[in-house]
LUMMIZA-232908 format. One line per 2 residues: their letters; for each residue x, y, z of C-alpha. Coordinates in steps of 0.2 Angstrom, whole numbers, plus 2048, in hexadecimal, padded with zeros to 3 digits. Last residue first. Layout:
BEGIN
A) X/Y/Z | ...;
END
This chain:
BEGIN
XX) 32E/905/19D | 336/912/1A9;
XX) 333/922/1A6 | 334/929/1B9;
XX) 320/925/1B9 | 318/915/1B6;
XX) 30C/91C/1A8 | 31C/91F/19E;
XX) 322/932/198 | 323/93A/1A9;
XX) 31B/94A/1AA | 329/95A/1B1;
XX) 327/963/1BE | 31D/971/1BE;
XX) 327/981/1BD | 325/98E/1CC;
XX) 32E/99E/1C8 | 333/9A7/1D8;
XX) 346/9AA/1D5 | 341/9AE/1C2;
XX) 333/9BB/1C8 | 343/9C2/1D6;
XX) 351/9C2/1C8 | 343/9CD/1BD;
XX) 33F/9DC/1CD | 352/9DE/1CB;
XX) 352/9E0/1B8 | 34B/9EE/1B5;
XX) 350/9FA/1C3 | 35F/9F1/1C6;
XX) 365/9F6/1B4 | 35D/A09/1B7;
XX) 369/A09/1C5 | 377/A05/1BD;
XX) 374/A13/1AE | 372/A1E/1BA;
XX) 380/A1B/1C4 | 38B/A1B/1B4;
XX) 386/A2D/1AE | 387/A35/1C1;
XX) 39C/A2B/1C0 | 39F/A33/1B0;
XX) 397/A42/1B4 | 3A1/A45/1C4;
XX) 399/A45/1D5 | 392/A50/1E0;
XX) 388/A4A/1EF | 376/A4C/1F1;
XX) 36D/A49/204 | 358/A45/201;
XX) 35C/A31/208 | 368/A2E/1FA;
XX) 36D/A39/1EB | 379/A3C/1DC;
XX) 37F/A4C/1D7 | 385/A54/1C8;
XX) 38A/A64/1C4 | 388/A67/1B2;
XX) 37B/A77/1B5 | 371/A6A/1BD;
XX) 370/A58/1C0 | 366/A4E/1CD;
XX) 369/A41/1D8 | 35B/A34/1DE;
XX) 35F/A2C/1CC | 36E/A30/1CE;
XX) 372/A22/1DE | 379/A26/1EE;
XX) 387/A2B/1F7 | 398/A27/1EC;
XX) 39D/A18/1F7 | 38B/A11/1FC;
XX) 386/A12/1EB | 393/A08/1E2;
XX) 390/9FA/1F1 | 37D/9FB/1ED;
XX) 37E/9FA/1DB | 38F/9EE/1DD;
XX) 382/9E1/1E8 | 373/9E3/1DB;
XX) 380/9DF/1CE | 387/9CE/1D7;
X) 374/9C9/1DB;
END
């Protein structure tokens, strides 16, 4: 949850993300709702990479979140192991 929170406060402050960015001609921009901004690569390099992260493993915090398990059997016939 942290990461997801620093994606989107990371992307807030420099105006979107690189993967709705583009680069060309090493300018780099990163994008959100169809308007680019400028940034530096460094920066267009990292957002990709963070964005890829929450792309992956975003959609895996929400399976685990939602996991059912079945509980446990108890190991006597009474039940709560007790003999």
């Amino acid at each position: 949850m942290g990461s997801f929170l620093l994606f989107w406060l990371v992307g807030s402050l420099i105006g979107g993300s690189a993967m709705f960015g583009a680069s060309q001609d090493h300018h780099y921009f990163v994008g959100q709702f169809g308007r680019l901004t400028e940034v530096p690569f460094g920066l267009w390099l990292y957002s990709w990479a963070h964005t890829l992260s929450q792309v992956v493993t975003f959609p895996l915090a929400i399976v685990a979140a939602f996991r059912s398990r079945a509980p446990e059997k108890p190991w006597s016939h009474r039940g709560g192991g007790a003999v």
